[in-house]
N, C-alpha and C positions, 0 to 999 in steps of 0.2 A: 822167832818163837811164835809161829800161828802157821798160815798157810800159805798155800799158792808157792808166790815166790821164797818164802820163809825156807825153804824145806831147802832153798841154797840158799839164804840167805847165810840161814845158822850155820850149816855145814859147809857151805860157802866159804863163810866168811873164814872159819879157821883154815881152808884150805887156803886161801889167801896168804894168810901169815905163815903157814909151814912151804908155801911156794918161795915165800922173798929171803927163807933161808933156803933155796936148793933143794926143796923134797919135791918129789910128784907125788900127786892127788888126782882124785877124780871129782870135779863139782856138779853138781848134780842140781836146777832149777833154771828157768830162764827170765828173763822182765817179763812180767805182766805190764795188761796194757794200762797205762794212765789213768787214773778214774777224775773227773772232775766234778766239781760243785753243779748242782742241775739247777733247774728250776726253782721244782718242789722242795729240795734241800737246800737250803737256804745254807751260807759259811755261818757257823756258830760263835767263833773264835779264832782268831790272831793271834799271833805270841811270835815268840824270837824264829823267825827259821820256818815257823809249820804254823797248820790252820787245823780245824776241825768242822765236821759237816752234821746236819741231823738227817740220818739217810730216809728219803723216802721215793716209793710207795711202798708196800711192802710183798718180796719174794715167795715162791710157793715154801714150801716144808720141805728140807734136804737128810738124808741120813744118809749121806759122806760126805767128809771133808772135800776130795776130789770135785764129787758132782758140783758143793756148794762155791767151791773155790773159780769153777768154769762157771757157773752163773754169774758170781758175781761180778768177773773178768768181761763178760760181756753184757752185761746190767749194770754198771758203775754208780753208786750210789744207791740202791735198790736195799730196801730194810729186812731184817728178816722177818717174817711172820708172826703177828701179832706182838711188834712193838710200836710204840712211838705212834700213839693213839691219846692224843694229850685233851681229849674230852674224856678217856678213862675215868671216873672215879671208885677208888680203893673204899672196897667192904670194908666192915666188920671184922672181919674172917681175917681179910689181909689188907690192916691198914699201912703197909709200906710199898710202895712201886719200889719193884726191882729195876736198876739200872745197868750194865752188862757192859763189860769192857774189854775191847778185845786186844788177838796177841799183835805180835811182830810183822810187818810187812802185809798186813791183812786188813779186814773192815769187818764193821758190825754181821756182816750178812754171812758171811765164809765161815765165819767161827762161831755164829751161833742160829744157823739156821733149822738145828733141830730143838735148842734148850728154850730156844724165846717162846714157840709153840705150845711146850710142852709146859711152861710159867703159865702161859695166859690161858690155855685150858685148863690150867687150874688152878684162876681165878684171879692170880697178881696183873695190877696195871703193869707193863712191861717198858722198856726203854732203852736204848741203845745209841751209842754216839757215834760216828766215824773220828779217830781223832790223831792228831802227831803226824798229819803232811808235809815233810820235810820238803824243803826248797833243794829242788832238784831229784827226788825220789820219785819212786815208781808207783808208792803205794800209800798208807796211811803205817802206823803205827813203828815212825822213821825216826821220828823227831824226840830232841832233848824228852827225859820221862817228867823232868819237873815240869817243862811247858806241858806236854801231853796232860800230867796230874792237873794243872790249873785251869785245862779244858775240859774236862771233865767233872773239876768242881762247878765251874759254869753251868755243865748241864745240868749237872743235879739240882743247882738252884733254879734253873729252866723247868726241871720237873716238879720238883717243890710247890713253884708257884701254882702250874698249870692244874695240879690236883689237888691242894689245897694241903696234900699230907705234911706230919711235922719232922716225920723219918723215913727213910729210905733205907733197904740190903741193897748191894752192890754183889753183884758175882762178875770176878775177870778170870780170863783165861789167858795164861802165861807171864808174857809181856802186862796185859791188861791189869794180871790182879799184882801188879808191882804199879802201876798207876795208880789203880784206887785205894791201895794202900797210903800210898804217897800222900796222894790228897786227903784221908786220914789222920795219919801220923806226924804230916811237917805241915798240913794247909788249913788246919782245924774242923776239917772234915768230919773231925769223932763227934761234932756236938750234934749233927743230925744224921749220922750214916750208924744202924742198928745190928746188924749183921754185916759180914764181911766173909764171903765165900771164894777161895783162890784156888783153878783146876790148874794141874801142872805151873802152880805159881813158882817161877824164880828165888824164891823168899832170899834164900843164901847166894846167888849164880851155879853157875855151870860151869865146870872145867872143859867140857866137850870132851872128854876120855884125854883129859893132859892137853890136849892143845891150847887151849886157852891161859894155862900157865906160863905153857912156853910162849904166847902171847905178851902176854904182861912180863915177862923178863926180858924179853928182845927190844934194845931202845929201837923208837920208832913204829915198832910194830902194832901197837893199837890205835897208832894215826893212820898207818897204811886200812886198816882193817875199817875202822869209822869213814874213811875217805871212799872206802871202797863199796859199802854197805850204808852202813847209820851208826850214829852217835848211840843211839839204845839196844844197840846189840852190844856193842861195848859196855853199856851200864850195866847190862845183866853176864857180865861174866863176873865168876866165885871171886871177893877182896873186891870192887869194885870202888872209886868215890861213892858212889851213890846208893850202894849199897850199906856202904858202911856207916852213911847219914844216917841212912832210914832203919837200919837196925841200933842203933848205938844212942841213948845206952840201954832201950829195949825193942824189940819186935814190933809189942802192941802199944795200946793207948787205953785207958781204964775206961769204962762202956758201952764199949766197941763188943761183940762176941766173934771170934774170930776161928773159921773152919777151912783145913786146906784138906784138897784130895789130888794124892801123887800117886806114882805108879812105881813099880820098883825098875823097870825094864821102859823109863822112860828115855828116849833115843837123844833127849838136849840137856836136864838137866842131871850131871854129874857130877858128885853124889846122888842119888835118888835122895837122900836126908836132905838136903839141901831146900827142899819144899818145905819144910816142918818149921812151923815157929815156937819160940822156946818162950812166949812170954806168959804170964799168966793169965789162963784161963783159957789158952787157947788148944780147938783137938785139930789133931792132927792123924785122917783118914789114909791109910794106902788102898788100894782097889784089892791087891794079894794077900793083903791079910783078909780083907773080909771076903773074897771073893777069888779061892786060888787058882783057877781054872783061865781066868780074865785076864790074858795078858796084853791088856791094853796099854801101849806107849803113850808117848804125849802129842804126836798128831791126832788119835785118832780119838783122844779122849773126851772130845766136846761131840762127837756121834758116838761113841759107847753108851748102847741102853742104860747100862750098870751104874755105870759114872755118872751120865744124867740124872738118875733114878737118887744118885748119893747127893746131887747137888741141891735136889730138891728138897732132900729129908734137912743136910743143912740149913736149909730157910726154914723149915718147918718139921723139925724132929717129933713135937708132939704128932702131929697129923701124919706123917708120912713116914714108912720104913724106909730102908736103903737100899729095899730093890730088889729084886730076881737077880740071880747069879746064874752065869751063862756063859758056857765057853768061847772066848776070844783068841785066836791065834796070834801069836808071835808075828810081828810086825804089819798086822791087819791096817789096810790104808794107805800104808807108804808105796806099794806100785804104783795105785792107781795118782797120788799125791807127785809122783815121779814124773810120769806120762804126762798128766795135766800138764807141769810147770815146762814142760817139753815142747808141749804140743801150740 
């Protein structure tokens, strides 16, 4: 659930499981190349399995997934634009550093090399972790979500310090915003994490259009699937352990304000309801109600003007509307997202 490799991962991976009952599929992504700890990015955190990195220097400004997904494939660890500036100090205006979590199989840079720009032009200290390098994966965001969640509690307290703030928004994307949830809702998170924005978040999982059920009813088949991919692609399918931690026996946590934005023609998670969380006080955005024209999936919705424009007013609804509304074609992003993971 992010990019690059994701796009088999997710689709992938079910292909997987309906291969080892005798179906044919087509899977569609390849390995990406390795990314390792640099210099400049010093490892963050350790945990069971995976590590986490603070990417630096920081990337040009990308608006495609694609393009960002090939940069950062051959920039491995490289930030995106205008995060992870930890002499920032947070106005007035915006006394919370946003911190940015990203999806499945991806890194800071790929999944938010248009949103972190568009944060720190206007005005937020910005911040972005690489996090969940599973021991033996290809990519970041591999690894168990509870490790991943307590690596990105770290950062936040990394951030914390460095800018003196008392609270932090968090915005993840997919994968991500089921992380910084986590570290919310199970890691005590809520007592300094103030907003809570999740694009194409997971909230409930995905069926993947039934395959993921037939998944979890075939013994063995989500050992084959986790063996063959990651342990958090597994978490994030619908009925999940770990989902049903972190919802049960509510969504949110009292403090927290809590905003998702799904898409109803999102390509991973199914249900499209499946993003909405039911606890109170939380809203819950589609892109199609407010914006019918938009049919932005869930690759493409971290470079969707619209969608960024909605994530923004999120963090700041007083100051910010939710955007120009502007036609988006059906399936915009997944060619070129194909090609890439091909090429």
């Amino acid at each position: 659930m992010g990019a690059g490799r994701s796009v088999g991962g997710v689709v992938g991976a079910c292909v997987v499981a309906m291969l080892t009952v005798g179906a044919a599929a087509l899977t569609v992504g390849a390995a990406a190349a390795q990314p390792l700890p640099s210099d400049d990015g010093p490892i963050l955190g350790l945990g069971e399995g995976s590590y986490s990195s603070v990417p630096v220097p920081a990337g040009p400004v990308a608006t495609g997934h694609a393009e960002a997904a090939e940069y950062a494939e051959n920039n491995p660890d490289v930030a995106p634009a205008g995060s992870n500036d930890f002499a920032c100090v947070p106005s007035e205006e915006r006394p919370h550093p946003v911190v940015l979590a990203h999806g499945t199989d991806s890194n800071a840079y790929s999944d938010f090399a248009a949103l972190s720009p568009l944060l720190a032009a206007s005005g937020w200290c910005v911040f972005a972790l690489n996090y969940g390098f599973a021991d033996g994966a290809e990519d970041y965001g591999t690894g168990d979500i509870r490790v991943s969640a307590a690596q990105f509690g770290e950062f936040v307290t990394e951030v914390l310090d460095a800018t003196g703030a008392e609270e932090v928004d968090v915005v993840g994307y997919s994968q991500g915003a089921t992380v910084a949830r986590y570290y919310i809702n199970e890691l005590g998170g809520g007592e300094v994490v103030d907003r809570w924005v999740g694009i194409a978040s997971p909230s409930y999982g995905g069926t993947f259009y039934g395959i993921g059920a037939a998944v979890a009813a075939l013994p063995g088949a989500t050992d084959i699937v986790e063996g063959e991919f990651s342990v958090a692609l597994v978490q994030q399918l619908q009925g999940s352990e770990l989902l049903t931690e972190l919802n049960t026996p509510t969504d949110t946590v009292p403090g927290v304000r809590y905003t998702t934005i799904g898409s109803e023609v999102d390509e991973v998670i199914q249900p499209a309801g499946n993003v909405a969380l039911h606890g109170e006080g939380a809203v819950n955005h589609v892109v199609q109600e407010l914006c019918p024209q938009d049919l932005t999936g869930h690759f493409n919705m971290v470079y969707d003007p619209f969608s960024l424009q909605l994530a923004r007013h999120a963090l700041d609804p007083d100051r910010y509307a939710i955007g120009e509304c502007t036609t988006v074609a059906l399936g915009t992003g997944i060619p070129e997202l194909i090609l890439q993971s091909n090429t």
